[in-house]
C-alpha positions as a Python dict, from the first residue, in 0.01 Angstrom:
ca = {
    (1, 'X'): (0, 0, 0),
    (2, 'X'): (-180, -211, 255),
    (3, 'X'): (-374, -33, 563),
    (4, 'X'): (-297, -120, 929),
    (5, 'X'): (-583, -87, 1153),
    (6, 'X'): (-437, 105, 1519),
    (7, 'X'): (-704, 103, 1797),
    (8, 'X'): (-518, 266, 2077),
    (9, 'X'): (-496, 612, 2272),
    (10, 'X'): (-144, 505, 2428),
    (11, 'X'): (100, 709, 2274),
    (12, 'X'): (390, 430, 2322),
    (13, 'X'): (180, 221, 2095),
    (14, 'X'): (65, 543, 1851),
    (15, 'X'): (471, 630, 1833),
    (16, 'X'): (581, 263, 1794),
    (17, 'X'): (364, 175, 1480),
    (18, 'X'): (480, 573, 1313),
    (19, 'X'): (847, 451, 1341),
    (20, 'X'): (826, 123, 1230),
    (21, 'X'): (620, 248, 941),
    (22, 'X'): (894, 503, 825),
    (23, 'X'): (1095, 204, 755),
    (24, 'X'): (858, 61, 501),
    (25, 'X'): (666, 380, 444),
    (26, 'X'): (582, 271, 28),
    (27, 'X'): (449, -63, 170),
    (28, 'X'): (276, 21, 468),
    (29, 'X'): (13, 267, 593),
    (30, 'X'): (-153, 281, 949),
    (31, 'X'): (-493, 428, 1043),
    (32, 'X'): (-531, 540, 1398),
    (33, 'X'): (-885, 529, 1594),
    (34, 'X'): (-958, 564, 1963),
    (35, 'X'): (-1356, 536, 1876),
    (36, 'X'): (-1436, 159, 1872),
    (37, 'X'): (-1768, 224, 1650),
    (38, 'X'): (-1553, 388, 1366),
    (39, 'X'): (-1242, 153, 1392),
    (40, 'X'): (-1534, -122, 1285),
    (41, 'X'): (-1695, 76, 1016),
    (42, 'X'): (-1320, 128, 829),
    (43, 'X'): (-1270, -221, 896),
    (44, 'X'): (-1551, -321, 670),
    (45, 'X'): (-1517, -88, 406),
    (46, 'X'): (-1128, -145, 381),
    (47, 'X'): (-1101, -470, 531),
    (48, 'X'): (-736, -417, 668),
    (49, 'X'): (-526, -747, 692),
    (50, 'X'): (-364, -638, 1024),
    (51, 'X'): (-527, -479, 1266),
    (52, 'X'): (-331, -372, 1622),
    (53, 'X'): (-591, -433, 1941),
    (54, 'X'): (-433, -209, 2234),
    (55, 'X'): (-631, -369, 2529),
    (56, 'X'): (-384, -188, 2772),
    (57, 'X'): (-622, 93, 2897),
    (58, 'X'): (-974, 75, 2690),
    (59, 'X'): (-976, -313, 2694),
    (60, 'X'): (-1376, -265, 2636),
    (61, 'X'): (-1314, -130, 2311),
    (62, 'X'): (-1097, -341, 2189),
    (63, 'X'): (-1331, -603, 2262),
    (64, 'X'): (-1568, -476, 2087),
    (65, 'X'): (-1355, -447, 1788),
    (66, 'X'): (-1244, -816, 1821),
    (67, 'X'): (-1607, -914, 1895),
    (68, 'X'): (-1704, -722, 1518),
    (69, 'X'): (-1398, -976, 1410),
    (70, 'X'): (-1543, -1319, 1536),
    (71, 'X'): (-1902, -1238, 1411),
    (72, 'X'): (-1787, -1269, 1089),
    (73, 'X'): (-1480, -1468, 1095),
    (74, 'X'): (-1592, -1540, 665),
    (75, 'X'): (-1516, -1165, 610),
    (76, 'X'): (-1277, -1069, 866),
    (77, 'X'): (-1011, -1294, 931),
    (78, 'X'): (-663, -1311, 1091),
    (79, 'X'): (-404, -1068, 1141),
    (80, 'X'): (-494, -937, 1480),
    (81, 'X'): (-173, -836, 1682),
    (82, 'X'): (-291, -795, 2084),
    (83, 'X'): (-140, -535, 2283),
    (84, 'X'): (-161, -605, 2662),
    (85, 'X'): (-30, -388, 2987),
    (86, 'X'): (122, -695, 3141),
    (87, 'X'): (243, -1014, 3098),
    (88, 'X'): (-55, -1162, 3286),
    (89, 'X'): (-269, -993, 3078),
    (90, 'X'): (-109, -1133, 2780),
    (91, 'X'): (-102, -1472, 2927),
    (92, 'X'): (-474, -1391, 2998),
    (93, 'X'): (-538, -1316, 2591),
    (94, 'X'): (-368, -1626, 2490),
    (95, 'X'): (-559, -1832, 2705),
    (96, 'X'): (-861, -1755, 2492),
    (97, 'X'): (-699, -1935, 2192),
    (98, 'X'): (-897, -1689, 1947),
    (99, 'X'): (-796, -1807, 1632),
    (100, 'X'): (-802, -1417, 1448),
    (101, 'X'): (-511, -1315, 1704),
    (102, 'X'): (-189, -1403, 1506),
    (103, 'X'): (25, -1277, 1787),
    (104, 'X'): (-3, -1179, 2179),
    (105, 'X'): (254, -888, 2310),
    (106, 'X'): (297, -664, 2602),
    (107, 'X'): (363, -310, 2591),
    (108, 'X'): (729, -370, 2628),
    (109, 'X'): (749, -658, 2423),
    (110, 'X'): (534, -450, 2135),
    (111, 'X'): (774, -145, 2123),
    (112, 'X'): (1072, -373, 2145),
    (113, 'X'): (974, -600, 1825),
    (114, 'X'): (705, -441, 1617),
    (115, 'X'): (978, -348, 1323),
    (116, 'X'): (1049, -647, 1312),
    (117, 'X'): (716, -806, 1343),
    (118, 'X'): (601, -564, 1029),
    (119, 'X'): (915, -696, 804),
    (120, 'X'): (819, -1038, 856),
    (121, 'X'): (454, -989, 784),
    (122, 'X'): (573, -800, 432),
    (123, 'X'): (807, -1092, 319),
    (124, 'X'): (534, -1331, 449),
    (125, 'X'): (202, -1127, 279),
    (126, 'X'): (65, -1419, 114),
    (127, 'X'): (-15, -1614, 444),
    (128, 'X'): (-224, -1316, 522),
    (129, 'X'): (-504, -1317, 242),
    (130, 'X'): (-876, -1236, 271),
    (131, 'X'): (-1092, -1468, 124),
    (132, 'X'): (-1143, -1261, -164),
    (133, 'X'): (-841, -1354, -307),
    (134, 'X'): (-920, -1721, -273),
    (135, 'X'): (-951, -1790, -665),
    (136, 'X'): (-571, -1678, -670),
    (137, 'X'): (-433, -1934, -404),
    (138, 'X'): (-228, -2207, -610),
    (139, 'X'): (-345, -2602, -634),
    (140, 'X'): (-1, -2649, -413),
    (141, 'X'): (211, -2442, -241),
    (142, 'X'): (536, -2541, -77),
    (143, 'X'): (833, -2396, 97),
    (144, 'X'): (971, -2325, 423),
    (145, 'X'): (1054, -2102, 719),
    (146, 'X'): (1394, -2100, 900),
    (147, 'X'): (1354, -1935, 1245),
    (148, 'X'): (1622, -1867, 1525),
    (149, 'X'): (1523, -1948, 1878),
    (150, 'X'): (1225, -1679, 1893),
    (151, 'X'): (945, -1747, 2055),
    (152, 'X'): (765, -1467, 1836),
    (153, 'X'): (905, -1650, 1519),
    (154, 'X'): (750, -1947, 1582),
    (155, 'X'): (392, -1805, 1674),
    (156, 'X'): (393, -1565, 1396),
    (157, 'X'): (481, -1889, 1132),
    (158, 'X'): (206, -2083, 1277),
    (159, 'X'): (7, -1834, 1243),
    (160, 'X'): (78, -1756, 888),
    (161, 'X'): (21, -2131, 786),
    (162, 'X'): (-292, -2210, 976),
    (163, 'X'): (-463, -1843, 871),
    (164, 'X'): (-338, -1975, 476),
    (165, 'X'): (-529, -2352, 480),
    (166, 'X'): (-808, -2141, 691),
    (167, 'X'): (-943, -1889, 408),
    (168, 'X'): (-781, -2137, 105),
    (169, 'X'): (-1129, -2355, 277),
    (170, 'X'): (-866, -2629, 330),
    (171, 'X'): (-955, -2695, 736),
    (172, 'X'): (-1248, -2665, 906),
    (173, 'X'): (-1300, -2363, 1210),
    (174, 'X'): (-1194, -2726, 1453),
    (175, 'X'): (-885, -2791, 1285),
    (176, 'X'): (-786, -2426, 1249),
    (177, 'X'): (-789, -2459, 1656),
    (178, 'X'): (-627, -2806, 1647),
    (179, 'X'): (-388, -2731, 1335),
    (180, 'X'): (-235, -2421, 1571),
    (181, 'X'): (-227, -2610, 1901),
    (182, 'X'): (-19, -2914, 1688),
    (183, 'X'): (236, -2691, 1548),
    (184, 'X'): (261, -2493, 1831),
    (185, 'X'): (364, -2754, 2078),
    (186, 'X'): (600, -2935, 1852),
    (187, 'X'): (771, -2605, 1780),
    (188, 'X'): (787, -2545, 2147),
    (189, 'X'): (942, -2867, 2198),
    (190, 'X'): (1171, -2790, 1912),
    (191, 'X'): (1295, -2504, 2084),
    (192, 'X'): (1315, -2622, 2456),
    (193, 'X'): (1386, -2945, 2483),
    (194, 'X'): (1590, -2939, 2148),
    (195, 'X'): (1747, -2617, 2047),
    (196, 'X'): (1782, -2500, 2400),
    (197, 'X'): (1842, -2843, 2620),
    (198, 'X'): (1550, -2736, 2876),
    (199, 'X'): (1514, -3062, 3030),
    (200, 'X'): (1172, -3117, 3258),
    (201, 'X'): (1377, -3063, 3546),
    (202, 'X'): (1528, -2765, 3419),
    (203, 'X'): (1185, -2599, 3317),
    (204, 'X'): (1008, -2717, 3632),
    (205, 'X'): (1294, -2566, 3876),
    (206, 'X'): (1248, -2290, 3716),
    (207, 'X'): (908, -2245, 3720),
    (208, 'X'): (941, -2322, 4090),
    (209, 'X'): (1193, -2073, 4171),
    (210, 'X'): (922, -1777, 4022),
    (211, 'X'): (1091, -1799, 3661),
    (212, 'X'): (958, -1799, 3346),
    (213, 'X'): (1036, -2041, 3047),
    (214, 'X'): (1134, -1726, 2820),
    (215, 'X'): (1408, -1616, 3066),
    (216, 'X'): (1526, -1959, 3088),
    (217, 'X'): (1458, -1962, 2677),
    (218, 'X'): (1714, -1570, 2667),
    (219, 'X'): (1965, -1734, 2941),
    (220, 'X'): (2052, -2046, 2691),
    (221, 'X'): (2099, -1847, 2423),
    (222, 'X'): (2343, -1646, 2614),
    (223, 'X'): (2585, -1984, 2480),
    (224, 'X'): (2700, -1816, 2165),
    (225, 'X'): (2654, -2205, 2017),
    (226, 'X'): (2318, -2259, 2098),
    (227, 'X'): (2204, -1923, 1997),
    (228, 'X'): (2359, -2012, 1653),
    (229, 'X'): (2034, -2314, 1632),
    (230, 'X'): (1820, -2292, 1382),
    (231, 'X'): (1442, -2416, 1377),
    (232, 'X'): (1322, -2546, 1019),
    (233, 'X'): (963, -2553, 920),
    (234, 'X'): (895, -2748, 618),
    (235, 'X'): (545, -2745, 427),
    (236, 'X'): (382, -2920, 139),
    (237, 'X'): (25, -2777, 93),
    (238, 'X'): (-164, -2951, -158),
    (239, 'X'): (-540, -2957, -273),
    (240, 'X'): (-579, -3348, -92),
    (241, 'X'): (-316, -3337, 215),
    (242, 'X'): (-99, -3110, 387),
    (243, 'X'): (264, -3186, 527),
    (244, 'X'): (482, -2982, 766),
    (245, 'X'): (858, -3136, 922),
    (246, 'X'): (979, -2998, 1190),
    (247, 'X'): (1327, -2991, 1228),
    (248, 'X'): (1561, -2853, 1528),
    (249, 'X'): (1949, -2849, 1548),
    (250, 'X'): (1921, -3002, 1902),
    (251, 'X'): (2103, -3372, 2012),
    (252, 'X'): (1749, -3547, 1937),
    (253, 'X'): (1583, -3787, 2201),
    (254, 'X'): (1398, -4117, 2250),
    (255, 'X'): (1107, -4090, 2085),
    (256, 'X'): (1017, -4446, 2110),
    (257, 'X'): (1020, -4451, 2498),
    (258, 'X'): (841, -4161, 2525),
    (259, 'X'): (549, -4307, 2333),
    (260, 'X'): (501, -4617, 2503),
    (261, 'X'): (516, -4354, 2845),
    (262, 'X'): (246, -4281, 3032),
    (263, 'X'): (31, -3913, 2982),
    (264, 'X'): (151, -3781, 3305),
    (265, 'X'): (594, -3904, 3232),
    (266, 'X'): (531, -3751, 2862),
    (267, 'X'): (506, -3371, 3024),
    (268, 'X'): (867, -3293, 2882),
    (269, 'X'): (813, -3347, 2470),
    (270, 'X'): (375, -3383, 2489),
    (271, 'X'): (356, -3632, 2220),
    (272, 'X'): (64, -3795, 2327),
    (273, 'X'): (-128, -3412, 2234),
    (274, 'X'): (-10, -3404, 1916),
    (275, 'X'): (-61, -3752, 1842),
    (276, 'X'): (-396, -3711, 1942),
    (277, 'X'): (-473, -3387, 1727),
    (278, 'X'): (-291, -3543, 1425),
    (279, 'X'): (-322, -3911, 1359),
    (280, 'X'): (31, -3915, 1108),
    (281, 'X'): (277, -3818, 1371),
    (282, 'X'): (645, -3971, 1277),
    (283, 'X'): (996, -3856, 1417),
    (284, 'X'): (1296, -3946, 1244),
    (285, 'X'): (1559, -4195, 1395),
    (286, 'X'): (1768, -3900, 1587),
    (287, 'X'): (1463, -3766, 1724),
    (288, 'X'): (1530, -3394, 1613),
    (289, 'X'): (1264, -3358, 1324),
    (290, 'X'): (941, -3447, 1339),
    (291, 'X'): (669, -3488, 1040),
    (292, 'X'): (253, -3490, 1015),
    (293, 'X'): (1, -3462, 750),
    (294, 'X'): (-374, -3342, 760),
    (295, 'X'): (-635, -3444, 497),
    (296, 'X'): (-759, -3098, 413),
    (297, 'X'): (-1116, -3028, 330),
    (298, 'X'): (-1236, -3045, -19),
    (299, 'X'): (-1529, -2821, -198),
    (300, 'X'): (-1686, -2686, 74),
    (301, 'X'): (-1671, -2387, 295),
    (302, 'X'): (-1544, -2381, 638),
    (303, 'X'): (-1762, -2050, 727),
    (304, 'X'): (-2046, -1864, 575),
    (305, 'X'): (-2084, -1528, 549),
    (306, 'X'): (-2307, -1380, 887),
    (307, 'X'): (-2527, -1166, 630),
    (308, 'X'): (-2626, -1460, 464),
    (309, 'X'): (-2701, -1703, 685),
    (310, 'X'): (-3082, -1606, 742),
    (311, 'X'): (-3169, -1767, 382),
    (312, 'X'): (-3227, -2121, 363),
    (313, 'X'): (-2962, -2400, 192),
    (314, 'X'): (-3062, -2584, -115),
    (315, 'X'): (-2895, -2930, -150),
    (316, 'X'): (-2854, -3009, -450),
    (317, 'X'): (-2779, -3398, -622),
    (318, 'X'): (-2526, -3506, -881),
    (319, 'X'): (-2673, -3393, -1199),
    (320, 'X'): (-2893, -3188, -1138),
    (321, 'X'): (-3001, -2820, -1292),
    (322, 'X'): (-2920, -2497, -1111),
    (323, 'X'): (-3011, -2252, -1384),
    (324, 'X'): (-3066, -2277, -1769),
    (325, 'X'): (-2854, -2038, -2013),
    (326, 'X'): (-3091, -1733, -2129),
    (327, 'X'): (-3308, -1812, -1821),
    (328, 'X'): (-3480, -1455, -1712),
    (329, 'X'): (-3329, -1538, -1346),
    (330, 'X'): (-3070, -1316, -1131),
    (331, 'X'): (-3093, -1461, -829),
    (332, 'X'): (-2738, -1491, -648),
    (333, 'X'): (-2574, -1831, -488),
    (334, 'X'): (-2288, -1863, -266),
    (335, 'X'): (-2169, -2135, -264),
    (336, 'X'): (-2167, -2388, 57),
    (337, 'X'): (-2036, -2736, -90),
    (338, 'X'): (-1998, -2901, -383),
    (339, 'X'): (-1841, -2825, -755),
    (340, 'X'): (-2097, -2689, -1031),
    (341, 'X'): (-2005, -2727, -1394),
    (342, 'X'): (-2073, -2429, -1660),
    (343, 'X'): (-2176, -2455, -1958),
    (344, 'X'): (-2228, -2247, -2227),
    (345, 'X'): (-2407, -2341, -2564),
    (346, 'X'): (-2377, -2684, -2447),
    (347, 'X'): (-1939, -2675, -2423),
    (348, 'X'): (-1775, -2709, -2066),
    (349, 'X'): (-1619, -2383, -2026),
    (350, 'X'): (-1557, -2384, -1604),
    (351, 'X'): (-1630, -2586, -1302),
    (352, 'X'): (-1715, -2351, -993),
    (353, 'X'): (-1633, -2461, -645),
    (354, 'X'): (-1647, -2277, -290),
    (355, 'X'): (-1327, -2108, -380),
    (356, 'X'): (-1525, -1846, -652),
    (357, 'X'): (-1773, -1799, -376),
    (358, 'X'): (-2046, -1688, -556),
    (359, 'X'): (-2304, -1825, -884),
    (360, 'X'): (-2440, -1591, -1078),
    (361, 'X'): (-2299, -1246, -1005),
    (362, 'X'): (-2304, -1083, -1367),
    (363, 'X'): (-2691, -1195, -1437),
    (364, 'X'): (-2729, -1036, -1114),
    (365, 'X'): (-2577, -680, -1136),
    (366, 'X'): (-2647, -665, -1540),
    (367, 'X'): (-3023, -753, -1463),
    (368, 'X'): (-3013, -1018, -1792),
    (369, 'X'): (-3049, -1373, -1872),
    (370, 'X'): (-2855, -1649, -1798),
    (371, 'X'): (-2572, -1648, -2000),
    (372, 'X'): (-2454, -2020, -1907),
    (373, 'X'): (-2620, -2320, -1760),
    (374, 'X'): (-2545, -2455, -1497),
    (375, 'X'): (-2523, -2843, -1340),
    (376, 'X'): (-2403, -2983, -1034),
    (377, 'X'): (-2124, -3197, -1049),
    (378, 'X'): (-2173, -3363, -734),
    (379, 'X'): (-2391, -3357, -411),
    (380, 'X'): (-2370, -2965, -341),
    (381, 'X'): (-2538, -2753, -141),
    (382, 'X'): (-2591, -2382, -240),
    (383, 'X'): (-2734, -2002, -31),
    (384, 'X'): (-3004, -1884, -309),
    (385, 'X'): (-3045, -1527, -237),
    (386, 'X'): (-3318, -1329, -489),
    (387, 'X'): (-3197, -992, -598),
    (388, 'X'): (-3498, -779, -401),
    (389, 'X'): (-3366, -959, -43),
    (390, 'X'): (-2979, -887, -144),
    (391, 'X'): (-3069, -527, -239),
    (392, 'X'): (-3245, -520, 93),
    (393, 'X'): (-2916, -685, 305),
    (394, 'X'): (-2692, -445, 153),
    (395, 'X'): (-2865, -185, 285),
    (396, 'X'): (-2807, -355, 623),
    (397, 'X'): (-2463, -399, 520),
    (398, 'X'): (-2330, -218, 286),
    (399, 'X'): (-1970, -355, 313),
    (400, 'X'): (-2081, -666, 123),
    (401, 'X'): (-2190, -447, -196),
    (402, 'X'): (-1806, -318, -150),
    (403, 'X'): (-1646, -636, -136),
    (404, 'X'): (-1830, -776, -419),
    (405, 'X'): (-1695, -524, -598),
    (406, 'X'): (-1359, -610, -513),
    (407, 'X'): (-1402, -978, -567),
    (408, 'X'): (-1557, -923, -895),
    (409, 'X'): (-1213, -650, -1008),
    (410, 'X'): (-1006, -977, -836),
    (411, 'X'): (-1125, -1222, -1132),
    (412, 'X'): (-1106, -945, -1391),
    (413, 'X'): (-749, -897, -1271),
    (414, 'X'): (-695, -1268, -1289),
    (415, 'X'): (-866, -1329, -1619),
    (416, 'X'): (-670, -1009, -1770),
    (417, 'X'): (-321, -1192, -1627),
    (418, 'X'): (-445, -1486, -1815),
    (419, 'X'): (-544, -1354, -2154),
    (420, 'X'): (-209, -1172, -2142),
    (421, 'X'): (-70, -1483, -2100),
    (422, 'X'): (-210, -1680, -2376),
    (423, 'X'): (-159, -1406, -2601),
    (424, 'X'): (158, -1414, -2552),
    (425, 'X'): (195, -1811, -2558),
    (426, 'X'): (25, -1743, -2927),
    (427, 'X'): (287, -1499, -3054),
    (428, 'X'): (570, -1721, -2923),
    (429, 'X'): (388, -2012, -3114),
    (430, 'X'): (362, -1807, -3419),
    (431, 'X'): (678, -1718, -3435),
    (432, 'X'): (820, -2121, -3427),
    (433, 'X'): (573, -2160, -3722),
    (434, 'X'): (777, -2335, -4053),
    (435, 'X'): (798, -2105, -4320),
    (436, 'X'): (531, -2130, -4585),
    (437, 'X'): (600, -2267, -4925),
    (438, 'X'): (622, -1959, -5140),
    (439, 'X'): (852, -1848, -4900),
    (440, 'X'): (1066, -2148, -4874),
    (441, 'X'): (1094, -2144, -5254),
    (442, 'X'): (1236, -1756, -5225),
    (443, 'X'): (1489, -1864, -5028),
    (444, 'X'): (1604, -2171, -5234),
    (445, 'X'): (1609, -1946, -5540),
}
């Protein structure tokens, strides 16, 4: 059962989160606090994947509580809903562009759609990982996301895929900002100009008149046809690129013209700011689906954790010796860059890389030697901490002794999954073994 962080004394918010919890009441379970201080404190210890803001009437607090958020964006990431009073207020929030805020919504807008906000975050869980499950993320995921012409939808999916690459270490803090702004504005094209038909006349009038694009957005898909449109996301996520298509149901347009345009003609479909952002940009021929790839980052962490950052990095060159098997070491490394192989009595057994975090753990809690070597692969760069000053910052914060724990019961998880496995990949294999001689003479006879 996952936890859902609630910092709000509104009860519209309280009573919307208890109702929409009844309908998934094995799956989820919220935690209510109206004290910013002890909202953070259960937010280290159980490091809750979605947390609800409310800055309707305390707005200090849940500053405060965001503010505990970005200092450690390596430990807390992601999965931030925002509750504002208003609409400005929301517009106000966005504005910020803070990356851990999957979603923006006003009171009305929150006790309207937060059931179905919560279903889609269940069937979409495993966009919403903490880094401690990082060794479990897959070499290549793909699949896609079909969305109707939501506004929500589409902000919640972006979300989703940007927070994924984020804590897989596949973009950079930058292109987590430039990743969402992409996707974002070729969605919102998708569903204006495409879906919907919004022309830039249309949208400016509007605008004009004292409108707003999402009444414009609910008065098109008053036309039962148009509200039928479907929005296609398409992604390949791999360990060397990433690939999303875009696809609406719309009439298409001319791309080509609006290329070759000038920045201030190309307001209506803002190619030139995705082009910009994403060097790959292609439509197809109709002009309704649109495709880009990223190179994603490779061994090296996009953030490193704020406890650790007082203690000084040690690059380290291709080749070279990080620590001897039976060595009477237990110092701890996290890992910054790089890929370090293991060996043990002199046979390759793993190659470690800024997904498993950390070198050196079991020497380190079982006080005993070495019991692998181990050798750069490549030009790395580790965080050597000794065991006296780690002692000493998990006294300062405690948390991290927690989540250690957790990381290390992750990878005995895994490995158990994987023994299992083989095991029973042996048994099969035994089984299609040929019969042995005696035998096959038993049977003849």
């Amino acid at each position: 059962m996952k936890k859902i962080l609630v910092y709000s004394d509104n009860d519209r918010v309280i009573h919307t989160v208890k109702s929409a919890c009844k309908h998934f009441e094995k799956l989820f379970e919220p935690v209510f606090f109206i004290d910013a201080a002890e909202a953070v404190v259960f937010m280290d210890y159980e490091l809750p994947e979605i947390k609800i803001l409310d800055f309707s009437a305390d707005a200090g607090g849940a500053e405060k509580v965001l503010a505990a958020i970005d200092s450690d964006p390596w430990l807390h990431n992601g999965g931030v809903i925002a509750v504002t009073a208003t609409p400005a207020q929301a517009q106000e929030a966005e504005d910020r562009k803070n990356p851990n805020i999957l979603i923006t919504q006003t009171m009305y807008t929150f006790t309207q759609n937060f059931t179905i906000l919560l279903g889609m975050l269940w069937q979409n869980q495993q966009f919403l990982f903490t880094r401690r499950m990082q060794e479990q993320l897959g070499a290549k995921e793909q699949g896609q996301f079909v969305c109707g012409n939501n506004p929500i939808e589409l902000r919640l999916y972006t979300g989703f895929l940007v927070n994924y690459l984020y804590c897989s270490n596949r973009i950079s803090n930058d292109d987590r900002f430039n990743l969402f702004t992409t996707l974002m504005e070729l969605l919102t094209n998708a569903l204006e100009h495409g879906n919907c038909e919004i022309s830039y006349q249309d949208k400016s009038a509007c605008l004009e008149a004292g409108g707003n694009i999402l009444e414009l957005i609910a008065e098109r898909n008053a036309d039962p046809v148009i509200a039928a449109r479907k929005i296609r996301i398409d992604y390949v996520i791999g360990a060397e690129r990433s690939e999303f298509r875009i696809t609406d149901q719309g009439a298409g347009f001319d791309w080509r013209s609006h290329v070759s345009a000038a920045p201030e003609e190309t307001h209506g479909r803002g190619i030139r700011l995705s082009s910009d952002l994403v060097k790959t940009l292609s439509y197809n021929e109709k002009g309704n689906s649109v495709s880009f790839s990223i190179s994603n980052v490779r061994d090296s962490t996009n953030s490193v954790p704020v406890a650790m950052k007082p203690y000084q990095e040690i690059t380290f060159a291709p080749k070279q010796i990080v620590c001897r098997q039976n060595e009477l070491t237990n110092d701890l490394y996290f890992i910054v860059s790089g890929r370090y192989a293991v060996y043990s009595n002199n046979r390759l057994v793993h190659v470690l890389t800024p997904r498993d975090m950390f070198i050196g753990e079991m020497s380190f809690l079982l006080n005993d030697r070495r019991s692998a070597s181990l050798m750069s692969a490549d030009t790395g760069k580790l965080i050597k901490i000794p065991k006296i000053d780690f002692l000493q910052l998990l006294r300062k914060y405690p948390h991290y002794g927690l989540f250690l724990s957790k990381l290390l019961a992750a990878r005995l998880q895994t490995q158990t999954q994987k023994t299992v496995a083989l095991q029973s990949e042996l048994s099969r294999l035994n089984g299609l073994q040929p019969a042995s001689a005696e035998n096959r003479d038993a049977g003849e006879s």
